[in-house]
C-alpha positions in Angstrom: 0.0 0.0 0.0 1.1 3.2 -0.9 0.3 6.9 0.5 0.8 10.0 -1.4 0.9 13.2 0.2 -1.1 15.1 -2.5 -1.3 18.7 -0.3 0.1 18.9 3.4 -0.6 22.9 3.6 -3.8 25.2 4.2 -6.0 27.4 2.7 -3.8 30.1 2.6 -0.5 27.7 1.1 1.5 30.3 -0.9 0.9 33.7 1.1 2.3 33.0 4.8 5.9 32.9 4.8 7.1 29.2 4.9 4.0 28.1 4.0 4.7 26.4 0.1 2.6 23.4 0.5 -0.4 22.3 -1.2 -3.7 22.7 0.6 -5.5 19.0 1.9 -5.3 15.6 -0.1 -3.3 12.2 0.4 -3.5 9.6 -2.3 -4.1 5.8 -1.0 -2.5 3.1 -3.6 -4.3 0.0 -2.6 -2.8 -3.0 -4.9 -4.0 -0.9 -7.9 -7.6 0.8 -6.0 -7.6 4.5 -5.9 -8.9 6.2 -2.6 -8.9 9.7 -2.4 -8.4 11.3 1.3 -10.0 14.5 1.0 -10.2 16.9 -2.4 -9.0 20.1 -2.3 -8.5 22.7 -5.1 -6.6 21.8 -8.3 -6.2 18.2 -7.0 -6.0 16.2 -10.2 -3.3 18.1 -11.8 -1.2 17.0 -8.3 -2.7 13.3 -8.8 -1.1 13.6 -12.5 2.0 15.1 -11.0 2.0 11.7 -8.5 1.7 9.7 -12.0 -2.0 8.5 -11.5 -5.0 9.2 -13.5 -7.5 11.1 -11.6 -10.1 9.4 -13.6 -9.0 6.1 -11.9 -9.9 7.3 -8.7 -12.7 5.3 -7.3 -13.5 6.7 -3.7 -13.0 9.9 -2.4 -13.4 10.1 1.3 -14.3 13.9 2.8 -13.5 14.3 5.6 -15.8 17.9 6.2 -17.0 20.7 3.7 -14.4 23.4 4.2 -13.4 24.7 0.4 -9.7 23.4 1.5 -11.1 20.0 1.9 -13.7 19.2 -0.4 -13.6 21.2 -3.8 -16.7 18.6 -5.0 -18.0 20.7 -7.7 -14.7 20.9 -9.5 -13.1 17.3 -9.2 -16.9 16.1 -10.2 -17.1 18.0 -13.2 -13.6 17.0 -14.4 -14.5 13.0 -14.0 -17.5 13.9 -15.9 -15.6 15.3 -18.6 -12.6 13.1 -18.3 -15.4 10.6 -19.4 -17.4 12.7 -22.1 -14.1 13.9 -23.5 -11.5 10.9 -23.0 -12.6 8.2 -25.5 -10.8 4.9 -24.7 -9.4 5.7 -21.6 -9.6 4.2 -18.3 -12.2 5.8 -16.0 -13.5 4.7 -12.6 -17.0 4.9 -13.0 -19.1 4.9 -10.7 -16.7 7.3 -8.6 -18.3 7.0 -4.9 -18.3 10.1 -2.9 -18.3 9.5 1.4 -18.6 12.4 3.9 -20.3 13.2 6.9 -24.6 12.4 6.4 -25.3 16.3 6.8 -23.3 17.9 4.0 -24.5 14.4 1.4 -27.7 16.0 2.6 -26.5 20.0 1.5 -24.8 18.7 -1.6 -27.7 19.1 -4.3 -28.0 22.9 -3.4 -24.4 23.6 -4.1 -24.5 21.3 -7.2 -27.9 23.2 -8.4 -25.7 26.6 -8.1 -23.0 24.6 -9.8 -24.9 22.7 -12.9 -28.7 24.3 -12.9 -28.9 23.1 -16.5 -28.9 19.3 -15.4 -32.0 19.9 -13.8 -30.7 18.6 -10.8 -29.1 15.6 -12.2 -25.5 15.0 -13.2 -24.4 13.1 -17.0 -25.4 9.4 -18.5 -21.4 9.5 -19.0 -20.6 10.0 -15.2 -23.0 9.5 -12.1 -21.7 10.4 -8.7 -22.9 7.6 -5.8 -22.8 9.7 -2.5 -22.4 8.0 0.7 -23.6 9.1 4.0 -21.4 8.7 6.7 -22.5 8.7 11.0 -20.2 8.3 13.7 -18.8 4.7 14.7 -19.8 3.8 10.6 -18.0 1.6 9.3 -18.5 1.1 5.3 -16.3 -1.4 2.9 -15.1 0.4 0.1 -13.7 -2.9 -2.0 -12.4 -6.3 -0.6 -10.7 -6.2 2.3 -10.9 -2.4 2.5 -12.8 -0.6 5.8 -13.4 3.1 6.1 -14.5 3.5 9.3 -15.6 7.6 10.5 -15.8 8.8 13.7 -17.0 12.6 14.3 -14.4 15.0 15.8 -15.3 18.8 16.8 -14.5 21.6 14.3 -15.9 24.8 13.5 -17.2 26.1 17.3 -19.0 22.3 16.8 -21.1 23.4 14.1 -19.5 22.3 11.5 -19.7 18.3 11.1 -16.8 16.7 10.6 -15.0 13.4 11.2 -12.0 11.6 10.9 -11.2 8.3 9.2 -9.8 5.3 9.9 -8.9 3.3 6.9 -8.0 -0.9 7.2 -6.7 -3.1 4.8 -4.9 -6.5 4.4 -1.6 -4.3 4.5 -2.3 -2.3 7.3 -4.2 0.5 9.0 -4.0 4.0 8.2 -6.0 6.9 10.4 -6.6 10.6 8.8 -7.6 13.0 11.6 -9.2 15.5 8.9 -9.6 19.2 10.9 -10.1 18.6 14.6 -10.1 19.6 18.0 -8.6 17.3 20.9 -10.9 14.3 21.5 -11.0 10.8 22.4 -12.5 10.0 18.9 -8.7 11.2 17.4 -6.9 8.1 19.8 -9.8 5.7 19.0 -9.1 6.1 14.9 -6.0 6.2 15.5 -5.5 2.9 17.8 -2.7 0.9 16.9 -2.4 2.7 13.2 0.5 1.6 11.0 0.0 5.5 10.1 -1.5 8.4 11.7 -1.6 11.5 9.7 -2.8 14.2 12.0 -3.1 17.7 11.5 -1.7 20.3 13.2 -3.3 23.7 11.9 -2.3 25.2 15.6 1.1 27.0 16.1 3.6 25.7 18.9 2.0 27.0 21.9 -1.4 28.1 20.7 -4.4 27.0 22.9 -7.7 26.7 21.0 -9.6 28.6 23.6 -12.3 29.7 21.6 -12.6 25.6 20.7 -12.9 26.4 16.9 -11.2 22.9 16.4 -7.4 22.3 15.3 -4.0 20.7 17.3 -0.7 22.6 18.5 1.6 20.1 17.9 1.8 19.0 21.2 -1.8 17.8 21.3 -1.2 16.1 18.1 1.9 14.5 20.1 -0.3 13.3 22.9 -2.8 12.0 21.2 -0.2 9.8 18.8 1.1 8.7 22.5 -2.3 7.6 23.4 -3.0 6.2 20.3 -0.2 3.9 20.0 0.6 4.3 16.3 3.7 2.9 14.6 4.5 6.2 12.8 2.7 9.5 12.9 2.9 12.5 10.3 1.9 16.2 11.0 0.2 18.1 8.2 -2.1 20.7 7.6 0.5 23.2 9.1 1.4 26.7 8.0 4.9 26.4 7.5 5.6 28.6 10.2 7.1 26.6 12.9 10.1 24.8 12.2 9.9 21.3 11.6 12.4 20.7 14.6 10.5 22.7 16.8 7.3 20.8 15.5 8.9 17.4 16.5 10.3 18.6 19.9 6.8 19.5 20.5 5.8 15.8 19.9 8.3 14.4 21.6 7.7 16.9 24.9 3.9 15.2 24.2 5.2 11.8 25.3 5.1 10.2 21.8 8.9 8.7 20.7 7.7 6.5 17.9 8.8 7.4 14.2 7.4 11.0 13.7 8.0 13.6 10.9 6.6 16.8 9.5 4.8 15.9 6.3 5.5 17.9 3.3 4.3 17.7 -0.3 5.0 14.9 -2.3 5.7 12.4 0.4 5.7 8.7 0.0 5.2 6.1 2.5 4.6 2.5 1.7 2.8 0.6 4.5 3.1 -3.5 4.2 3.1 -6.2 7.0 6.4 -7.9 7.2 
């Protein structure tokens, strides 16, 4: 199994000093199966740049609604097109789509402002399946592949969201998505060949206001908690050093293999 780091950044990649890095997306390799871990802005050309074919993608697991997560609208009207325009070539199709049960529910308005022509509908050549995801759900996405969700706070707790905790014969990975501290971080995470766990915070920032993202010393302690064989920060702004970042951690409690994700990362997960 292979993991690509398709965007480790933020919204804002490109305009805060140190903070070069793509916004949201990692790329899961599954002996051939495409999975998707959240779709930010532009993500297909990075899937190309990773040597895929975004039409060959054949889940794509959100993880919550913010534009730096889940650019829907876009990536679903370039499979659509990869498949009117692309004669011959290989598409995944049906292409399912899993987030959080409230935003499948909100979808149809945004894809009405989107695509009012289609009367509400999408093409005969591409047909989206959406997928509505509750806490503690667990869904099989192909053989031997379990997504698992688990809802995590984030936006003041009004915005749903979840985290992901993705099994296969090779091994486990967890995603934490955007989140505050909580138990349901550890619990995705438990015994996780890889943890990729934001850390949106800066070194020392408390979330007092409880809008919902890690200092890298929360992400530290939960990774201790969770047991995980190796963890990666992302979602950062580039303005901590990536020392500093890992002293963090290690301060935390957590002395397993741990690094600062950046764009372009690969890490291959098998059982020995």
């Amino acid at each position: 199994m292979k993991v690509i780091a398709l965007g480790t950044g933020i919204c804002a990649n490109g305009h805060l000093e140190g903070a070069r890095m793509w916004p949201p997306g990692f790329l899961i390799d599954v002996d051939g199966t495409l999975i998707l871990l959240d779709c930010s802005e532009g993500i297909r050309y990075r899937i190309a740049d990773a040597g895929y074919d975004y039409g060959d993608v054949a889940h794509v697991c959100v993880t919550h609604g913010h534009p730096d997560h889940a650019a829907l609208p876009q990536f679903i009207q370039a499979k659509a097109c990869r498949c009117i325009f692309g004669a011959g070539c290989r598409v995944a199709n049906p292409c399912a789509f899993y987030l959080p049960r409230p935003l499948v529910d909100r979808f149809r308005a945004l894809w009405d402002w989107c695509q009012p022509e289609n009367d509400g509908g999408y093409w005969n050549e591409f047909t989206p399946t959406f997928v509505s995801l509750d806490d503690h759900a667990t869904v099989t996405l192909e053989k031997e592949i379990l997504l698992t969700s688990y809802s995590v706070p984030h936006g003041f707790g009004r915005h749903p969201a979840m985290c992901f905790r993705l099994e296969t014969k090779h091994g486990v990975i967890a995603y934490s998505g955007d989140s505050g501290f909580c138990d349901a971080l550890a619990e995705a995470a438990h015994d996780a060949d890889l943890f990729i766990c934001e850390s949106e915070n800066r070194i020392g920032y408390e979330d007092v206001t409880k809008y919902g993202h890690l200092n890298p010393r929360e992400a530290g302690e939960i990774a201790k908690r969770s047991r995980c064989r190796r963890l990666r920060i992302t979602h950062t702004t580039g303005q901590d050093e990536p020392a500093a970042i890992l002293h963090e951690v290690r301060e935390a409690g957590y002395h397993g293999d741990a690094a600062v994700a950046r764009d372009g990362d690969i890490y291959i997960i098998e059982k020995p």
